[in-house]
SEDO-125891 format. One record per atom (N, C-alpha, C, CB): atom name; x, y, z. Coordinates in Angstrom, 2 decimals, always signed. Atoms other than C-alpha are relative to their C-alpha. Glycine has a CB too. Layout:
N
at=CA | px=X | py=Y | pz=Z
...
This chain:
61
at=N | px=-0.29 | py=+1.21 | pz=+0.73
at=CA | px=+3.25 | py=+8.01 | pz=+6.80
at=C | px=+1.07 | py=-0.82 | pz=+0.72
at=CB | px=+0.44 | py=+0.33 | pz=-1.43
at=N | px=-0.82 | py=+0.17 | pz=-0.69
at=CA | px=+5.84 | py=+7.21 | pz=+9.50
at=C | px=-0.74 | py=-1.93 | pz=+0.53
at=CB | px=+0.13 | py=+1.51 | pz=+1.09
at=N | px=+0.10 | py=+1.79 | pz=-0.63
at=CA | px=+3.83 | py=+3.60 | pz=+10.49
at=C | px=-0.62 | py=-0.91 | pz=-1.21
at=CB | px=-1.32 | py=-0.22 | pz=+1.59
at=N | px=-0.49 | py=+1.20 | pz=+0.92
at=CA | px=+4.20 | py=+2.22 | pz=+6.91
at=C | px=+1.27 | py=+0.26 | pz=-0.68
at=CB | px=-1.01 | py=-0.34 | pz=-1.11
at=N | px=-1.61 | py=-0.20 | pz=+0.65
at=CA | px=+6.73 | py=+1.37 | pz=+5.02
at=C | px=-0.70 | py=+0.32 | pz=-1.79
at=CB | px=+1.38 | py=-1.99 | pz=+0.21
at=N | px=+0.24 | py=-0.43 | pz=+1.25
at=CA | px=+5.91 | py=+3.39 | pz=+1.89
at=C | px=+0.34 | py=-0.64 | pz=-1.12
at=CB | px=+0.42 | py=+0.99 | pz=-0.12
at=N | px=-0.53 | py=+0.72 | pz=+1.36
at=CA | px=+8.51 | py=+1.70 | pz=-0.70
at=C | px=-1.23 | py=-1.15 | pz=+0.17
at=CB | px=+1.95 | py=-0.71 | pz=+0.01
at=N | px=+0.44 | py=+1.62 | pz=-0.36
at=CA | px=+6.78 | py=-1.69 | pz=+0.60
at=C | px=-1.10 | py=+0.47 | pz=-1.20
at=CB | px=-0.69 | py=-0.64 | pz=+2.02
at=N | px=+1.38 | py=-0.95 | pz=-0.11
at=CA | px=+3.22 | py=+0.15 | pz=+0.12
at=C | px=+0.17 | py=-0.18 | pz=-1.92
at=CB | px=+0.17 | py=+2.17 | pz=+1.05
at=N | px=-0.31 | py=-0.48 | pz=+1.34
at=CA | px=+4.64 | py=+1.59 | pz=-3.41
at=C | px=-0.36 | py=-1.58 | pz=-0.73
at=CB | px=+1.80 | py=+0.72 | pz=-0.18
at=N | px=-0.96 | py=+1.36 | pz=+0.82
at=CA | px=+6.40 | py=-1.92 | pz=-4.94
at=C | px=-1.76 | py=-0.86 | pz=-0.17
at=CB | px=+1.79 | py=-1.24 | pz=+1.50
at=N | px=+1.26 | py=+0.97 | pz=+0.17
at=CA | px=+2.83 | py=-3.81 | pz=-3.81
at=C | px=-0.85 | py=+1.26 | pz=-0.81
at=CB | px=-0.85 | py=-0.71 | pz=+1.74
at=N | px=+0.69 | py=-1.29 | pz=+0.64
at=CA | px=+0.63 | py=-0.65 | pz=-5.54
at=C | px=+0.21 | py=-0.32 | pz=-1.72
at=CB | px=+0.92 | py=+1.67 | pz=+0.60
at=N | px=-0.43 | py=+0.25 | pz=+1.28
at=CA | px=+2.60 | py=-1.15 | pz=-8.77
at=C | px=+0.09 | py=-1.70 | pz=-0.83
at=CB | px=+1.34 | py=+0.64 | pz=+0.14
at=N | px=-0.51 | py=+1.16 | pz=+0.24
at=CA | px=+3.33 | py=-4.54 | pz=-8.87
at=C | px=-1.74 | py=-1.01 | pz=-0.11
at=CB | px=+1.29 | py=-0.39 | pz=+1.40
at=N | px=+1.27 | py=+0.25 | pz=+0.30
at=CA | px=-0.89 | py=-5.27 | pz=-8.52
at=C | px=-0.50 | py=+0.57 | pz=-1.34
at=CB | px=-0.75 | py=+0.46 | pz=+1.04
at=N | px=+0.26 | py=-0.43 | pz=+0.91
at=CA | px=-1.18 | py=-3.22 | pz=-11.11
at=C | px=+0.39 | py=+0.16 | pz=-1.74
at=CB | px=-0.01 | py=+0.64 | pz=+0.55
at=N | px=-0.67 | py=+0.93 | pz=+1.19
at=CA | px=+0.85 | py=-4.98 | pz=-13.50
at=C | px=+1.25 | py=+0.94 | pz=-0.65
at=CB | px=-1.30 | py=-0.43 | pz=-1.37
at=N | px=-1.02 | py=-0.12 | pz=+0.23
at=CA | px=+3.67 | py=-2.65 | pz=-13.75
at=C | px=+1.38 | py=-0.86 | pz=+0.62
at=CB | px=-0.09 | py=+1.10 | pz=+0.14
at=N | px=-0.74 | py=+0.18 | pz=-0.52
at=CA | px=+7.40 | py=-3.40 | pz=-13.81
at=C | px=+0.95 | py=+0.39 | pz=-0.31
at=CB | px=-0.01 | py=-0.74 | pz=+0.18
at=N | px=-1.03 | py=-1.20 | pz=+0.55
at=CA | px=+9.86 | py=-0.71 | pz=-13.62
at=C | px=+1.28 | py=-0.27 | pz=+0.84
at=CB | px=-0.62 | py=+1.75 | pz=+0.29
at=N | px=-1.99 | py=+0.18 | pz=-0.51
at=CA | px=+13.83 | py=-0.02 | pz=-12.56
at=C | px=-0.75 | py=+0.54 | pz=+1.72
at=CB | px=+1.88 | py=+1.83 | pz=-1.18
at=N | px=-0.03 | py=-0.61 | pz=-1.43
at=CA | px=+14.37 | py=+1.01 | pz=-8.96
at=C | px=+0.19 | py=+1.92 | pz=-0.12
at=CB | px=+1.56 | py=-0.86 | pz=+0.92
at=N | px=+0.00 | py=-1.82 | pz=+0.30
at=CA | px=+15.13 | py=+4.72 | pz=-10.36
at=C | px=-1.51 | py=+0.48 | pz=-0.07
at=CB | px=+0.81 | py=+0.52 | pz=-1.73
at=N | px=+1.15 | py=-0.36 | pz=-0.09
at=CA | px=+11.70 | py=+4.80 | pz=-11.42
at=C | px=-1.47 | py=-0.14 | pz=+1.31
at=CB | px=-0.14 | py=-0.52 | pz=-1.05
at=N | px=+0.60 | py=+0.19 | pz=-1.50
at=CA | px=+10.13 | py=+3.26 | pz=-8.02
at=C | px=+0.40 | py=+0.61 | pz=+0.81
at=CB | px=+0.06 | py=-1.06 | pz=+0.58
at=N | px=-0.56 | py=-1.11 | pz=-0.89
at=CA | px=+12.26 | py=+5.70 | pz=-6.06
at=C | px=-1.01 | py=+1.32 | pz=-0.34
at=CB | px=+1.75 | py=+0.33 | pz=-0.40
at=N | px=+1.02 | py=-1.29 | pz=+0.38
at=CA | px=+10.16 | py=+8.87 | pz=-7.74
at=C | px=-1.18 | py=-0.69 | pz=-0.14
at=CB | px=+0.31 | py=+0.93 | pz=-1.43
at=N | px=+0.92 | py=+0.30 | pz=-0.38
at=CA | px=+7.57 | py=+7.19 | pz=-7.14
at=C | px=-0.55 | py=-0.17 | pz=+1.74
at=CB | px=+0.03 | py=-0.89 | pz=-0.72
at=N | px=+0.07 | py=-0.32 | pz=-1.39
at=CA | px=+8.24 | py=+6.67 | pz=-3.40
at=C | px=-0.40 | py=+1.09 | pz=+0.83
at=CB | px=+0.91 | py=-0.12 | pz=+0.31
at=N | px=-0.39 | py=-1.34 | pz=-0.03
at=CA | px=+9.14 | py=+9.84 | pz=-3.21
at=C | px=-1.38 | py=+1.13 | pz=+0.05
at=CB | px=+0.96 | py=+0.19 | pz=-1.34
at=N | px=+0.95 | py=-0.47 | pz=+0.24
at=CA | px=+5.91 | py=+10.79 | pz=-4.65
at=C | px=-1.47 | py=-0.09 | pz=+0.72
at=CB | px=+0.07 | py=-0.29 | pz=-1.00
at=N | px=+1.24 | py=+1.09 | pz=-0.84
at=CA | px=+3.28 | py=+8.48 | pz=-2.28
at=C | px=-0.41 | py=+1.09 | pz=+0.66
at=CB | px=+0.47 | py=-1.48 | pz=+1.15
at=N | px=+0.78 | py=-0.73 | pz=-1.59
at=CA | px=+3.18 | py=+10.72 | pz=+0.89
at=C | px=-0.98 | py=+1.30 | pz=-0.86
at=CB | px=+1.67 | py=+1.01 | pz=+1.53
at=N | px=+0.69 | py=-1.25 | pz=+0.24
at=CA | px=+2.16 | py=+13.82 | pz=-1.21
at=C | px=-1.61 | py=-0.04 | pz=-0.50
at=CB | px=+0.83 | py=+0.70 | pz=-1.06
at=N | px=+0.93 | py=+0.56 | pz=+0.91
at=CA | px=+0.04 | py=+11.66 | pz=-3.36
at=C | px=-1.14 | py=-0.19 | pz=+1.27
at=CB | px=+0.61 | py=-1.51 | pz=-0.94
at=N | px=+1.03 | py=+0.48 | pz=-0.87
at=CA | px=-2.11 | py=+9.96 | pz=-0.46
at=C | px=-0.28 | py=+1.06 | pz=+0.70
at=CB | px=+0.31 | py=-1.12 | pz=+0.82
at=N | px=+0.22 | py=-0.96 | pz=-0.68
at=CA | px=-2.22 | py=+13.08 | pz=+1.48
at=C | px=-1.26 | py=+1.01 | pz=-0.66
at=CB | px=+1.32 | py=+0.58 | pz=+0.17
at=N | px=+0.88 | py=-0.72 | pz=+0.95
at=CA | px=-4.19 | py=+15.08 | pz=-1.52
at=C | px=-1.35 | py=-0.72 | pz=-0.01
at=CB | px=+0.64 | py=+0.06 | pz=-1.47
at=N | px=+1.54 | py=+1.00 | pz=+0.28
at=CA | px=-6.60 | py=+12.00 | pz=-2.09
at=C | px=-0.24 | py=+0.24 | pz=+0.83
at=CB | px=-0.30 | py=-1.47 | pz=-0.25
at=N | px=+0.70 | py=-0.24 | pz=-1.60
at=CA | px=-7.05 | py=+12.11 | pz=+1.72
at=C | px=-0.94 | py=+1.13 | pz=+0.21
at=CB | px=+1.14 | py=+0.32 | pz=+1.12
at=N | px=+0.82 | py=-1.00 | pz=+0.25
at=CA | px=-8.10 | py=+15.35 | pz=+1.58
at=C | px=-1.34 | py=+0.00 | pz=-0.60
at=CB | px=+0.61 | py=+0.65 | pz=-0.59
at=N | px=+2.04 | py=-0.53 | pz=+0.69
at=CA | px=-11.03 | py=+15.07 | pz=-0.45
at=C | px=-0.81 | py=-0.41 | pz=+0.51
at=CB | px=-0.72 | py=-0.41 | pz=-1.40
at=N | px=+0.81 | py=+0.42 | pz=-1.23
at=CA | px=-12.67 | py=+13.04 | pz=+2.24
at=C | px=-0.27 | py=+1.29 | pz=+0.72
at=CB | px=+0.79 | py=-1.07 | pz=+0.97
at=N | px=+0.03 | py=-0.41 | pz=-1.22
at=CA | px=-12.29 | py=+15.79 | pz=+4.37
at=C | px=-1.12 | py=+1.92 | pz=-0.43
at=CB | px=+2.06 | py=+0.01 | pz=+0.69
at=N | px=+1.39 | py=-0.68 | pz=+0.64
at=CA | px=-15.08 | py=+18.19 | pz=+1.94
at=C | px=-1.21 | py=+0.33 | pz=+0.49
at=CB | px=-0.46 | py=-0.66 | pz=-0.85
at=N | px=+1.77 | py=+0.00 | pz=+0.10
at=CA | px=-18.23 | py=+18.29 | pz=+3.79
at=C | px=-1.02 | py=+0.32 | pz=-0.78
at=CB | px=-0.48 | py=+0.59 | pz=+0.69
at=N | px=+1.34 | py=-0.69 | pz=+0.92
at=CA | px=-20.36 | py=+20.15 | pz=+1.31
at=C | px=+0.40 | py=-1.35 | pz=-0.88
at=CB | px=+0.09 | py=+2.02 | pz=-0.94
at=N | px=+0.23 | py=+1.21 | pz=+1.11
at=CA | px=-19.36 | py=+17.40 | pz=-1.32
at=C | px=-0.03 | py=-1.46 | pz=+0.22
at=CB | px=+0.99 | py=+0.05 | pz=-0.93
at=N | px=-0.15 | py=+1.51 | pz=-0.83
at=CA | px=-19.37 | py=+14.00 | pz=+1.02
at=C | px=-1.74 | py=-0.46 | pz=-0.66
at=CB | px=+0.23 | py=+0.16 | pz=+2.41
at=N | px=+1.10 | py=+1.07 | pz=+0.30
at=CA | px=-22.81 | py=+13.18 | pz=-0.76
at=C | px=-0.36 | py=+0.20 | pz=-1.60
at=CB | px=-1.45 | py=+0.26 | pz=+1.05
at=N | px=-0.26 | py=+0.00 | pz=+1.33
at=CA | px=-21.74 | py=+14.52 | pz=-4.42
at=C | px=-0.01 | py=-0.87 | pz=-0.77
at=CB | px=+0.82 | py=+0.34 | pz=-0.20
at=N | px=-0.50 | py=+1.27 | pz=+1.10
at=CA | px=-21.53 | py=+12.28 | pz=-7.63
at=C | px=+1.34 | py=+0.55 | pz=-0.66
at=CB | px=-1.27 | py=-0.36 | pz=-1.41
at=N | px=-1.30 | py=-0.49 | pz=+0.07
at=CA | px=-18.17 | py=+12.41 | pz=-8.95
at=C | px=-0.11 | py=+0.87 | pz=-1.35
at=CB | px=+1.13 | py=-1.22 | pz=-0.01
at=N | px=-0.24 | py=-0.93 | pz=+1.16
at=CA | px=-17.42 | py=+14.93 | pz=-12.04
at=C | px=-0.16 | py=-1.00 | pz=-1.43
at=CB | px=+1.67 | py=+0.76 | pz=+0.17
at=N | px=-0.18 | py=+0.37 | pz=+0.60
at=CA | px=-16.90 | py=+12.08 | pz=-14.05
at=C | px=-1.51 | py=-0.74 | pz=-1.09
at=CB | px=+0.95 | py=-0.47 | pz=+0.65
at=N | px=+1.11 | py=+0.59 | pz=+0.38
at=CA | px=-20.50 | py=+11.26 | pz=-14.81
at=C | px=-0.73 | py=+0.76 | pz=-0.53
at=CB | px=-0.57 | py=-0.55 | pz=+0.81
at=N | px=+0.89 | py=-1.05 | pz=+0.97
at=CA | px=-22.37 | py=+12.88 | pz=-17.72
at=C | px=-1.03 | py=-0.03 | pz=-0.12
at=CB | px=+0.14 | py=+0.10 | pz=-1.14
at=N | px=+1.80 | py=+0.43 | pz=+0.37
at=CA | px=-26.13 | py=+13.07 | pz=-18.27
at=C | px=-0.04 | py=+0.94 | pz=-0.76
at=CB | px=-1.40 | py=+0.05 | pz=+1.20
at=N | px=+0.71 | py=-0.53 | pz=+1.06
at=CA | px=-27.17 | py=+14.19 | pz=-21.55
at=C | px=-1.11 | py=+0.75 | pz=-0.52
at=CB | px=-0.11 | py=-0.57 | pz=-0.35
at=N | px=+1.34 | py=-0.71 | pz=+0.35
at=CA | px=-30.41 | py=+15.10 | pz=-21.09
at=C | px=-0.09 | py=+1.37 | pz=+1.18
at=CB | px=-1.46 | py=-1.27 | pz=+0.20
């Protein structure tokens, strides 16, 4: 994460998304990014499930 600037990254992330919190709370959030994007990243990196539907989709019948 060394060639962005994470807070930046963060502040625009939150700030699209219509929050607007203290700097205490955007700090643990900073704080939180690299681990965060690193996990999502990961799930790209699945082969057996790269042509899955996501969990979130129910069929009834």
């Amino acid at each position: 994460m060394a060639d962005i600037d994470v807070e930046r990254k963060v502040r625009d992330l939150l700030t699209e998304a219509g929050f607007s919190l203290t700097d205490a709370q955007v700090a643990r959030f900073v704080d939180a990014y690299p681990h965060l994007r690193a996990a999502a990243d990961r799930l790209f990196t699945v082969t057996e499930a790269r042509y899955e539907e996501p969990a979130v989709i129910f069929s009834a019948t």
